[in-house]
VMD Tcl script that builds the backbone (N, CA, C; Angstrom):
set m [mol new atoms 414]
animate dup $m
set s [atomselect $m all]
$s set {name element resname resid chain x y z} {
  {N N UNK 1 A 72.628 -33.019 -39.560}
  {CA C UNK 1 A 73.773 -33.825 -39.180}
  {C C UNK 1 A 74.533 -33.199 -38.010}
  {N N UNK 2 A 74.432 -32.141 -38.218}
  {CA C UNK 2 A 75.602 -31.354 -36.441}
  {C C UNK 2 A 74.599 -31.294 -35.609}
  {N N UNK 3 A 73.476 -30.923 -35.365}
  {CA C UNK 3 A 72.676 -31.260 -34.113}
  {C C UNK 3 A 73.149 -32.494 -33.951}
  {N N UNK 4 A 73.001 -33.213 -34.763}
  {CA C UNK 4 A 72.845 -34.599 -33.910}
  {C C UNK 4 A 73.973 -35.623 -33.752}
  {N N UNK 5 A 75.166 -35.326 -34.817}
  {CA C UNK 5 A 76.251 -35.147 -34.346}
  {C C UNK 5 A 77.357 -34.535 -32.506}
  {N N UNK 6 A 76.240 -33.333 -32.582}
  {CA C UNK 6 A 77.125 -32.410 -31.230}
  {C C UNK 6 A 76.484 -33.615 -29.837}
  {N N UNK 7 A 75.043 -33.726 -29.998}
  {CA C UNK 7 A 74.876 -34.212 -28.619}
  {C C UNK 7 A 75.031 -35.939 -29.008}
  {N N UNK 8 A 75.309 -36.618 -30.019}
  {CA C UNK 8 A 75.862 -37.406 -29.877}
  {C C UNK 8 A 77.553 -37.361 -29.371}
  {N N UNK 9 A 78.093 -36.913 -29.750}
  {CA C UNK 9 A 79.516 -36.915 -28.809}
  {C C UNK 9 A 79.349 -36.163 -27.881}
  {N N UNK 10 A 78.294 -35.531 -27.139}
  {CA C UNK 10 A 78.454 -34.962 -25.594}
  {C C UNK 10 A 77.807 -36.452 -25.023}
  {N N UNK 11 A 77.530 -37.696 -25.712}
  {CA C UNK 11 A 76.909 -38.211 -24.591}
  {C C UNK 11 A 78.021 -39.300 -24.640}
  {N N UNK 12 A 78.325 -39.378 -25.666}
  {CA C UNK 12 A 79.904 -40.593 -25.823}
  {C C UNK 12 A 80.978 -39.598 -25.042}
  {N N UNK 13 A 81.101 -38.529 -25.058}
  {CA C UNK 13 A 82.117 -38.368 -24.204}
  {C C UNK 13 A 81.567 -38.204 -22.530}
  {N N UNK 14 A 80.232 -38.019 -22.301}
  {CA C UNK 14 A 80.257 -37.901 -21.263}
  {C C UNK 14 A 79.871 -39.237 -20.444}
  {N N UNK 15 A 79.384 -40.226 -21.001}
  {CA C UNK 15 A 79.023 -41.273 -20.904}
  {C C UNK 15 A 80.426 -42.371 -19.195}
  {N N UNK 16 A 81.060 -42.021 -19.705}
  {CA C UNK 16 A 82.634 -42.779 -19.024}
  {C C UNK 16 A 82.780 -42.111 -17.742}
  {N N UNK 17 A 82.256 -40.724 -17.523}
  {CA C UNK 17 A 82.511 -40.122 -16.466}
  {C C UNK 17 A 81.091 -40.636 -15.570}
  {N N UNK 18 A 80.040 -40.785 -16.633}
  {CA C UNK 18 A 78.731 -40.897 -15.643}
  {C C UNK 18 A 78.789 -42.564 -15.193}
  {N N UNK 19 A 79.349 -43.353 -15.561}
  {CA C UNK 19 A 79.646 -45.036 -15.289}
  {C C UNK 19 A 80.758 -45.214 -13.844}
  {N N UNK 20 A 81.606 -43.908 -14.519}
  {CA C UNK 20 A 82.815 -44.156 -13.433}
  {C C UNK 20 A 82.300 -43.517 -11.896}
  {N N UNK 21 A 82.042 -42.709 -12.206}
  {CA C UNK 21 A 81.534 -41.960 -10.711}
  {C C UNK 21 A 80.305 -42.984 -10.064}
  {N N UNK 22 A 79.539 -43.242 -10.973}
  {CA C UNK 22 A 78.169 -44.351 -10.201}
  {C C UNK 22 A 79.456 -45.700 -9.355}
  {N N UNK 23 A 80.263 -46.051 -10.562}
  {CA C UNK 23 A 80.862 -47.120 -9.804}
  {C C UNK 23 A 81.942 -46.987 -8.900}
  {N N UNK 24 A 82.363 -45.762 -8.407}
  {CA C UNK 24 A 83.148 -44.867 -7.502}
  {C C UNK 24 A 81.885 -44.942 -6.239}
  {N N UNK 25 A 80.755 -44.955 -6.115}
  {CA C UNK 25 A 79.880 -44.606 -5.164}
  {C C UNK 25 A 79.440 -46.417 -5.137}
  {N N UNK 26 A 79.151 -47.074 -5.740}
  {CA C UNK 26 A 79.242 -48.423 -5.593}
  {C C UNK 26 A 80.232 -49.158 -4.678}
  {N N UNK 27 A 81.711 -48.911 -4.997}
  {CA C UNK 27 A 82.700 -49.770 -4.622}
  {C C UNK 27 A 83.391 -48.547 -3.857}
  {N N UNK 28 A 83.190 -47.421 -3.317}
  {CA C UNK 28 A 83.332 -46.638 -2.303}
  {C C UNK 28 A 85.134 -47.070 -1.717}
  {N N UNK 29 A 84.805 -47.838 -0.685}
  {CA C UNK 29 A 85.979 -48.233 0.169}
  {C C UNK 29 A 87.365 -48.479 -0.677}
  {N N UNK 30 A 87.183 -49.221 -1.798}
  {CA C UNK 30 A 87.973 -49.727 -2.920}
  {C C UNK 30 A 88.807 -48.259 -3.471}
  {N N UNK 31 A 87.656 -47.966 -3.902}
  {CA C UNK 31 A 88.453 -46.301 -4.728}
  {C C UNK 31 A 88.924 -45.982 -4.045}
  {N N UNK 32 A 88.499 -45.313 -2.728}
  {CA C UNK 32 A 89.267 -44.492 -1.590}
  {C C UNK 32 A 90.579 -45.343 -1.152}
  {N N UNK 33 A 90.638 -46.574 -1.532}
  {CA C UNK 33 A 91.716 -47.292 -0.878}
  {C C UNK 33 A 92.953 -47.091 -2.008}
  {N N UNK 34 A 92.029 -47.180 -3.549}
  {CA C UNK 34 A 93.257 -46.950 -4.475}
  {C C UNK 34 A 93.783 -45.437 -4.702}
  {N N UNK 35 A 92.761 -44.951 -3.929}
  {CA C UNK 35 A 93.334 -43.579 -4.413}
  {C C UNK 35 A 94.538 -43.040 -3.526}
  {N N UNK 36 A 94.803 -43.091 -2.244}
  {CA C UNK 36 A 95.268 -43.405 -1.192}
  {C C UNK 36 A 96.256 -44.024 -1.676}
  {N N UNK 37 A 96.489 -45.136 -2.122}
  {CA C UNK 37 A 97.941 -46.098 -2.534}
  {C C UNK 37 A 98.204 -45.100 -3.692}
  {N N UNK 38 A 97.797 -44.320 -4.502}
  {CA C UNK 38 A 98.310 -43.351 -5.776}
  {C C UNK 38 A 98.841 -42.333 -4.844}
  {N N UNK 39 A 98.658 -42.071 -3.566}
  {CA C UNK 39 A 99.019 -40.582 -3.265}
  {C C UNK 39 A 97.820 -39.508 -3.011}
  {N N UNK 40 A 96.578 -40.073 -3.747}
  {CA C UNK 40 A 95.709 -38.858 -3.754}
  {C C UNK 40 A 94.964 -38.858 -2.133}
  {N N UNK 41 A 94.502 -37.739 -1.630}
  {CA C UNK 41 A 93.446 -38.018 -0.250}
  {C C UNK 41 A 92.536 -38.601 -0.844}
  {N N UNK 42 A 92.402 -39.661 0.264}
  {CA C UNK 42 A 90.624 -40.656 0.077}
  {C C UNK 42 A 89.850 -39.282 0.096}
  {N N UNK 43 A 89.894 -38.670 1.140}
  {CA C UNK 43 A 88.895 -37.342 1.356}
  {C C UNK 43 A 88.112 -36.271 0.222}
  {N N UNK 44 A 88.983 -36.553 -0.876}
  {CA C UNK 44 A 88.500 -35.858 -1.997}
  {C C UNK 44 A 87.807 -36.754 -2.636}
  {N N UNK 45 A 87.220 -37.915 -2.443}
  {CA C UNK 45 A 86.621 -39.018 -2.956}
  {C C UNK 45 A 85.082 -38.012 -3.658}
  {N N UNK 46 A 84.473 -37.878 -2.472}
  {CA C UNK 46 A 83.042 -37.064 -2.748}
  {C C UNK 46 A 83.228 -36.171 -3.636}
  {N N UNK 47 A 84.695 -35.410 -3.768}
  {CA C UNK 47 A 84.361 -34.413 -4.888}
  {C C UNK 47 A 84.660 -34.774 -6.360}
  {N N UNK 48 A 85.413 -36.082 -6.431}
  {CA C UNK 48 A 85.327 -36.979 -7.680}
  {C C UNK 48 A 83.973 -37.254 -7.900}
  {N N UNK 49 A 83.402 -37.489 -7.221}
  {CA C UNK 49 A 82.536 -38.453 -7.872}
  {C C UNK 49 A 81.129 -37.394 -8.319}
  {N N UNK 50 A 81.444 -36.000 -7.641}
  {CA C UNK 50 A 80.641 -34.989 -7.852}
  {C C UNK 50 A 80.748 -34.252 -9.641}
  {N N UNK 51 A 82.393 -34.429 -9.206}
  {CA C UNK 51 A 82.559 -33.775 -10.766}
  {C C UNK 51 A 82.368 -34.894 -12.183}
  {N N UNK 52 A 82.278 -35.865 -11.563}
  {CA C UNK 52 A 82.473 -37.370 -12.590}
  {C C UNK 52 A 80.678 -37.134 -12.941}
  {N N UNK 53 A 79.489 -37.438 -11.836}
  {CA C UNK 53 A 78.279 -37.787 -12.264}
  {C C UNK 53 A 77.964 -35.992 -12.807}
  {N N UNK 54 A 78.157 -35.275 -12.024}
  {CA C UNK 54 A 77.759 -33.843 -12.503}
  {C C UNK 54 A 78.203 -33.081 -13.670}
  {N N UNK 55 A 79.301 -33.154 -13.853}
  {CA C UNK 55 A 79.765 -33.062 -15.171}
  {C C UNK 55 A 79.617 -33.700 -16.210}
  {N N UNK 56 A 79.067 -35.120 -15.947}
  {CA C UNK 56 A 78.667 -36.067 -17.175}
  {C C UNK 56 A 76.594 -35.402 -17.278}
  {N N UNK 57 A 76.189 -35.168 -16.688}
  {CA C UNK 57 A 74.784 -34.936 -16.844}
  {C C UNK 57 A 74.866 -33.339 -17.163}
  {N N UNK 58 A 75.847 -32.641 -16.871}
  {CA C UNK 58 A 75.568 -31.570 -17.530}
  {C C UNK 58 A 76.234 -30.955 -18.845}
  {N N UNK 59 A 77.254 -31.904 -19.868}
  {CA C UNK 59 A 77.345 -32.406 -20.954}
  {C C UNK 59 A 75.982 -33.232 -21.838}
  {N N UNK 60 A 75.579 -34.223 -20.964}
  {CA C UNK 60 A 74.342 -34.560 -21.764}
  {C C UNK 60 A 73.129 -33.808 -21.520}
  {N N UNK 61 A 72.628 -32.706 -21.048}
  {CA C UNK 61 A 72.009 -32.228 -20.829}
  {C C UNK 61 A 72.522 -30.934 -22.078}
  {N N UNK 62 A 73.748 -30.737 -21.831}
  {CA C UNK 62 A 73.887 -29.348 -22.400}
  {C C UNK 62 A 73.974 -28.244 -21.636}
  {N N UNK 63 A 73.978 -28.379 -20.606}
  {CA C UNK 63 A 73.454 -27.480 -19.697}
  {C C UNK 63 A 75.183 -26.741 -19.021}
  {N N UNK 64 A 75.413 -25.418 -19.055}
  {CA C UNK 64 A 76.370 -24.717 -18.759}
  {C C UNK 64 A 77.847 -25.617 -19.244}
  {N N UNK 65 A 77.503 -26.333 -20.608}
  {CA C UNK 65 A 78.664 -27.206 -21.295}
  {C C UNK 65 A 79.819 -26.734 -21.168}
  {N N UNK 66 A 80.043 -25.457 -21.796}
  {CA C UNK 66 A 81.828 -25.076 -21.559}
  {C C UNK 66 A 82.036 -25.187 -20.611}
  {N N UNK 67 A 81.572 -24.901 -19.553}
  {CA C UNK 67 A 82.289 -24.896 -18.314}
  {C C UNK 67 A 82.542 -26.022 -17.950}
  {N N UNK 68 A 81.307 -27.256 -18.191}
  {CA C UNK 68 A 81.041 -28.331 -17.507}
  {C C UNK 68 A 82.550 -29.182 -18.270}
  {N N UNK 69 A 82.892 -28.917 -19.755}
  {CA C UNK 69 A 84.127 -29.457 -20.894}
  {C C UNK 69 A 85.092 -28.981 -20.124}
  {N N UNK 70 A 85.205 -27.521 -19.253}
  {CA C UNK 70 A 86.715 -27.069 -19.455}
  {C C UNK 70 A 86.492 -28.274 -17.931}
  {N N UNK 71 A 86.177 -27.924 -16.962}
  {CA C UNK 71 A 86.458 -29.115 -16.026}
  {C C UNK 71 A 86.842 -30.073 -15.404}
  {N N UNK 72 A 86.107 -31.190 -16.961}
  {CA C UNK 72 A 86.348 -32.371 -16.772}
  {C C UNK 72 A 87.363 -32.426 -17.870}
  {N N UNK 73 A 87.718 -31.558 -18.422}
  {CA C UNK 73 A 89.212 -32.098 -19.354}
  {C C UNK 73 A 90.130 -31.572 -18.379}
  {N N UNK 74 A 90.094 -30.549 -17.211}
  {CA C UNK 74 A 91.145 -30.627 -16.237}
  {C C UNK 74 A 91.568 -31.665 -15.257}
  {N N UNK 75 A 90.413 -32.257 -15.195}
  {CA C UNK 75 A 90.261 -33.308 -14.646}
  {C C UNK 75 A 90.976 -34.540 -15.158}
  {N N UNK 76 A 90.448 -34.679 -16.014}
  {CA C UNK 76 A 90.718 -35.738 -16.909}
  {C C UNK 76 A 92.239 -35.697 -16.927}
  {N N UNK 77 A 92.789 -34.574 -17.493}
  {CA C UNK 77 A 94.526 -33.955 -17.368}
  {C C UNK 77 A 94.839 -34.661 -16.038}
  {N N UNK 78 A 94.461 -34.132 -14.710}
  {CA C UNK 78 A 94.871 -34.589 -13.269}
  {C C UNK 78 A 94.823 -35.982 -13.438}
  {N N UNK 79 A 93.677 -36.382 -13.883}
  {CA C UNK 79 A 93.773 -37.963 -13.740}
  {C C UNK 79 A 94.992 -38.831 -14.061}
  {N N UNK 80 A 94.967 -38.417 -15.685}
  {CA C UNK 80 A 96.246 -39.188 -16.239}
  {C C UNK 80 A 97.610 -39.012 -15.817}
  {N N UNK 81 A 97.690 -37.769 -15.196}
  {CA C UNK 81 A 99.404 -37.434 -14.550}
  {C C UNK 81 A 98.967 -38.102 -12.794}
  {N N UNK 82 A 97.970 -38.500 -12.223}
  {CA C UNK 82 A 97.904 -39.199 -11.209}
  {C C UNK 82 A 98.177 -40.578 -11.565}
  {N N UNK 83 A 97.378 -40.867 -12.121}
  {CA C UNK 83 A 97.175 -42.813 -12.148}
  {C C UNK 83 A 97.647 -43.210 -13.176}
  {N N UNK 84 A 97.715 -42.454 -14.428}
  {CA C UNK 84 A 98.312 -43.491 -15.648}
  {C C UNK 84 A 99.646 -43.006 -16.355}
  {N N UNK 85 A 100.583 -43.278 -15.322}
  {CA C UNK 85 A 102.283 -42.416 -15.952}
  {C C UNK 85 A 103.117 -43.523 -15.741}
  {N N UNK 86 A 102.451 -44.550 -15.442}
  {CA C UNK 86 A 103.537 -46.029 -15.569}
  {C C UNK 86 A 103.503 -46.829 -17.209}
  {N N UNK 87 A 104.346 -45.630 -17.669}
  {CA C UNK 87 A 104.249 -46.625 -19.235}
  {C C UNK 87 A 105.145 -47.423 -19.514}
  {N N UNK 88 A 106.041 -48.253 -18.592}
  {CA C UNK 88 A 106.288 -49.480 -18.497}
  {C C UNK 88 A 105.056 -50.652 -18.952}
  {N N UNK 89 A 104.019 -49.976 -18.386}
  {CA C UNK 89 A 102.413 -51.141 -18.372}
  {C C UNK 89 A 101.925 -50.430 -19.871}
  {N N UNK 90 A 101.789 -51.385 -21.002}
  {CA C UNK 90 A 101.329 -50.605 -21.945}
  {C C UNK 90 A 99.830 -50.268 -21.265}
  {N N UNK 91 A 99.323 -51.083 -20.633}
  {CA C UNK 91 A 97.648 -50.854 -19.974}
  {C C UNK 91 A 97.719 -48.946 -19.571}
  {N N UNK 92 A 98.275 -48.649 -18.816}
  {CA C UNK 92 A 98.557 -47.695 -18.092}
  {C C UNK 92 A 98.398 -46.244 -19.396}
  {N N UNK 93 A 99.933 -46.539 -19.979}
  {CA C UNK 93 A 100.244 -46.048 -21.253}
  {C C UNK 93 A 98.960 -45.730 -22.496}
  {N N UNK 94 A 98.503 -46.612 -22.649}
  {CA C UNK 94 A 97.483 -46.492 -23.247}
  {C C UNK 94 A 96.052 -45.467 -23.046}
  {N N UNK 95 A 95.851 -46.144 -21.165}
  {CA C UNK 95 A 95.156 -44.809 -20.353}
  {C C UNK 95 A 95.195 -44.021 -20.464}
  {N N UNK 96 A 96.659 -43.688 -20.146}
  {CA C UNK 96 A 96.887 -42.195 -20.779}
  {C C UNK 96 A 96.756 -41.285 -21.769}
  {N N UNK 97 A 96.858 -42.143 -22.612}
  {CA C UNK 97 A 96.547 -41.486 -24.117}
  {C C UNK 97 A 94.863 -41.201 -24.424}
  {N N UNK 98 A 94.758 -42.480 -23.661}
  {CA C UNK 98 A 92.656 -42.625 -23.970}
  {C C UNK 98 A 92.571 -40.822 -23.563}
  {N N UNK 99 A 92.696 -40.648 -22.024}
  {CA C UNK 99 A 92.417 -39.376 -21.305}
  {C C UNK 99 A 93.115 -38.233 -21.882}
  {N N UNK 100 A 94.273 -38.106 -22.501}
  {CA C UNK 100 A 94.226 -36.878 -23.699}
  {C C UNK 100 A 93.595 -36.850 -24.823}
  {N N UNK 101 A 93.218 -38.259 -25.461}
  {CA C UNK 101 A 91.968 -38.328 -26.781}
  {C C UNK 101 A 90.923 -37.268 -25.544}
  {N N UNK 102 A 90.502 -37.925 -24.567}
  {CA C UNK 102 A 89.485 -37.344 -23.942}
  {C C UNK 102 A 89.170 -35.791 -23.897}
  {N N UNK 103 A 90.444 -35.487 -23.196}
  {CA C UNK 103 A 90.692 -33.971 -23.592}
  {C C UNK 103 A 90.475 -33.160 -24.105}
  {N N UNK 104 A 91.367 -33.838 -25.362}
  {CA C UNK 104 A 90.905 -32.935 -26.573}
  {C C UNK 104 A 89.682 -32.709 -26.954}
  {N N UNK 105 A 88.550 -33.707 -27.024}
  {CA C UNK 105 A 87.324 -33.975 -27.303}
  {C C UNK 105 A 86.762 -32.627 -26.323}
  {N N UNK 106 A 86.927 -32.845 -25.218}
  {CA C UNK 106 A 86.179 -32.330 -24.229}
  {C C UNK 106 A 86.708 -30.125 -24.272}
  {N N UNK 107 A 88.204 -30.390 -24.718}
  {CA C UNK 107 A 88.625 -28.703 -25.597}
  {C C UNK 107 A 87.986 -28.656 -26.537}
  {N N UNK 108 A 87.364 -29.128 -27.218}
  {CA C UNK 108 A 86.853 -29.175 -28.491}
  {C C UNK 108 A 84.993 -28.917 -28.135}
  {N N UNK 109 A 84.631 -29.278 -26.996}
  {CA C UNK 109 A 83.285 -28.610 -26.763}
  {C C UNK 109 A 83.639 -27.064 -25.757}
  {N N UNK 110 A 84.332 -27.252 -25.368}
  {CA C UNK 110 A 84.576 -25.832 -24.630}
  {C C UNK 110 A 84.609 -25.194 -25.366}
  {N N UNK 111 A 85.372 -24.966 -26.652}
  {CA C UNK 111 A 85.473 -24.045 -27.125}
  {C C UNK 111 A 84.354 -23.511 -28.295}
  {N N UNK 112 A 83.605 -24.905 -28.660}
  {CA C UNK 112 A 82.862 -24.730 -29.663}
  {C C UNK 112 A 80.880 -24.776 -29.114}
  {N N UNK 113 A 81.111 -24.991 -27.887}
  {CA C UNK 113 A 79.735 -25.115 -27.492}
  {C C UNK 113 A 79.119 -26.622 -27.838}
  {N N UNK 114 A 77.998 -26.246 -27.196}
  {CA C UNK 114 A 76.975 -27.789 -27.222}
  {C C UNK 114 A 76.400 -27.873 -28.096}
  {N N UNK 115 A 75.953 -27.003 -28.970}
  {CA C UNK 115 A 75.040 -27.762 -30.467}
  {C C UNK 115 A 73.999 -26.837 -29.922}
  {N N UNK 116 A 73.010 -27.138 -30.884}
  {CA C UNK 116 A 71.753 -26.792 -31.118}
  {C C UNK 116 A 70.844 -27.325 -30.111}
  {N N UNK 117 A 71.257 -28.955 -29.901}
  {CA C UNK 117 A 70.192 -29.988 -29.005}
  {C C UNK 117 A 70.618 -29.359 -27.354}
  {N N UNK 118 A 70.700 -28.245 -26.716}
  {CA C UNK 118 A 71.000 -28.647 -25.637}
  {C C UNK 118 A 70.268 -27.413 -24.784}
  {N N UNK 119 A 70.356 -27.077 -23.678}
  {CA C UNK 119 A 70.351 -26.397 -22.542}
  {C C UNK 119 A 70.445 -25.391 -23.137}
  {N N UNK 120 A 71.874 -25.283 -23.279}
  {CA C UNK 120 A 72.169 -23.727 -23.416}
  {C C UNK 120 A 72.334 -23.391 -24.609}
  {N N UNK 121 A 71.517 -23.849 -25.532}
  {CA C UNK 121 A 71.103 -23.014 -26.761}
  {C C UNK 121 A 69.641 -22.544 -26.611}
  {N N UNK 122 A 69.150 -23.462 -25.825}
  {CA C UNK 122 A 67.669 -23.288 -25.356}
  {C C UNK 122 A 67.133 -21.829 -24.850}
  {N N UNK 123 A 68.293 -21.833 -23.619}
  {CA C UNK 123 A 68.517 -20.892 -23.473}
  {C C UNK 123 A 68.702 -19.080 -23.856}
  {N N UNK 124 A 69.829 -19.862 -24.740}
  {CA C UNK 124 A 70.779 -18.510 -25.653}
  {C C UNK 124 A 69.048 -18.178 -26.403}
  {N N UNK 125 A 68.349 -18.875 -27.182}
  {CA C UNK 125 A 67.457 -18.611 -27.765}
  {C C UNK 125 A 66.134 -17.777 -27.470}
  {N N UNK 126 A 66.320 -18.441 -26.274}
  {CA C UNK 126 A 64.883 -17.598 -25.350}
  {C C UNK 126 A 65.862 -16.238 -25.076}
  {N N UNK 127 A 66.907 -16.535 -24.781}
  {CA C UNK 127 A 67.431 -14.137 -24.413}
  {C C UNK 127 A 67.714 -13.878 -25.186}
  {N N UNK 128 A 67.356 -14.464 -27.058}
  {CA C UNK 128 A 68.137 -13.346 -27.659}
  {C C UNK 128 A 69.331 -13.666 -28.414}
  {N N UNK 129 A 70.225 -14.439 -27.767}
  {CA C UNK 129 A 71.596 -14.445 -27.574}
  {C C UNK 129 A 72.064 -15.901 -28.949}
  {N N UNK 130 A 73.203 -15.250 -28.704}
  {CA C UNK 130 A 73.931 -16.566 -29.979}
  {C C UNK 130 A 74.381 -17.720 -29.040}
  {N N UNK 131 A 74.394 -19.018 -29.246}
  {CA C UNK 131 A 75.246 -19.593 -28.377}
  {C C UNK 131 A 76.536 -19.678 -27.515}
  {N N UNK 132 A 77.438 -18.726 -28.523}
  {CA C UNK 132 A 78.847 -18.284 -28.253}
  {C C UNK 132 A 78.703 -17.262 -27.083}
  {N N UNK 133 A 77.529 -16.937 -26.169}
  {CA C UNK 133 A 77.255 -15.676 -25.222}
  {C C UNK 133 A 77.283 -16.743 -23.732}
  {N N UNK 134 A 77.689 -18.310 -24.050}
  {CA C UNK 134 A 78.071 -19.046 -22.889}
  {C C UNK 134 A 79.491 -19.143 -22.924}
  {N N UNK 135 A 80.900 -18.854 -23.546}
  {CA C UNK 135 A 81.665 -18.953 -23.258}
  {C C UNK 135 A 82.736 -18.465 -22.123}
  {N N UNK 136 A 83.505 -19.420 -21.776}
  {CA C UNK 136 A 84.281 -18.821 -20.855}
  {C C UNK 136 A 84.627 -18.137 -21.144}
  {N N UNK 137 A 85.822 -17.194 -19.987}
  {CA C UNK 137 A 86.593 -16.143 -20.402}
  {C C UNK 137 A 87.561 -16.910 -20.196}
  {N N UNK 138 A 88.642 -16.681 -21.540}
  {CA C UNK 138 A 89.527 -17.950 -21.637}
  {C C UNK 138 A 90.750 -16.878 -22.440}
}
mol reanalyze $m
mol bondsrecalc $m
mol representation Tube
mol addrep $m
C-alpha cells in the first residue's frame, strides 16, 4: 500500500504542474501577457515553465524528489502571493488555498522522500544507502 500510495500522490501532485507548463508553452504570448499585467517579468516565462514541466517529471520519475518538492512548493508559495491574493474573488481565494493544500503535500515529500517506486530509491539501493541519504540540508 505505501509504494503505491507514495508514487501515486507524486503523480497527482505533480500532474498540475506538468499540464500547466505544457499549456504555458502552448498559449506562450497569453501567459507572458498575464504575467506582465500581475507585475511579474514576461522574461522569466522560460524559467516557469522549466520548473513547472521539470519539476513535474522529476516527482514522477522520483528522481532527485526532495529537491524537486522543496522547489515547487516554493514556487507554488510565490505563485499564490503573486496571482491569487484577491480574496474579494472567492475564485482567487480558493486558489490560494488549493496552492497551500499544494504545499503542504509537496513539504510532505521533501521531507519524507519518494517511496520505494522511484529514482532515488533505485538509486539509494544500488550505493548501499537508505533513502533518507537524498535529503536536503534543511
Amino acid at each position: 500500500m505505501e509504494k503505491t500510495a507514495s508514487l501515486i500522490g507524486r503523480i497527482f501532485l505533480a500532474h498540475i504542474f506538468l499540464i500547466a507548463g505544457t499549456t504555458k508553452i502552448t498559449g506562450y504570448a497569453g501567459t507572458q501577457g498575464y504575467m506582465e499585467s500581475m507585475g511579474v517579468p514576461g522574461m522569466l516565462l522560460p524559467l516557469v515553465i522549466l520548473v513547472e514541466i521539470g519539476g513535474a517529471l522529476a516527482l514522477i520519475l522520483g528522481w532527485q524528489t526532495r529537491w524537486a518538492a522543496l522547489g515547487l512548493a516554493g514556487f507554488t508559495i510565490l505563485t499564490a502571493l503573486f496571482f491569487h491574493t484577491n480574496f474579494a474573488e472567492q475564485t482567487q481565494m480558493i486558489m490560494f488555498m488549493k496552492n497551500i493544500a499544494m504545499t503542504g503535500g509537496l513539504l510532505y515529500v521533501a521531507a519524507y522522500g519518494a517511496g520505494a517506486w522511484s529514482l532515488d530509491a533505485r538509486r539509494a539501493h544500488k550505493h548501499g544507502h537508505g533513502q533518507h541519504s537524498q535529503s536536503p540540508a534543511m
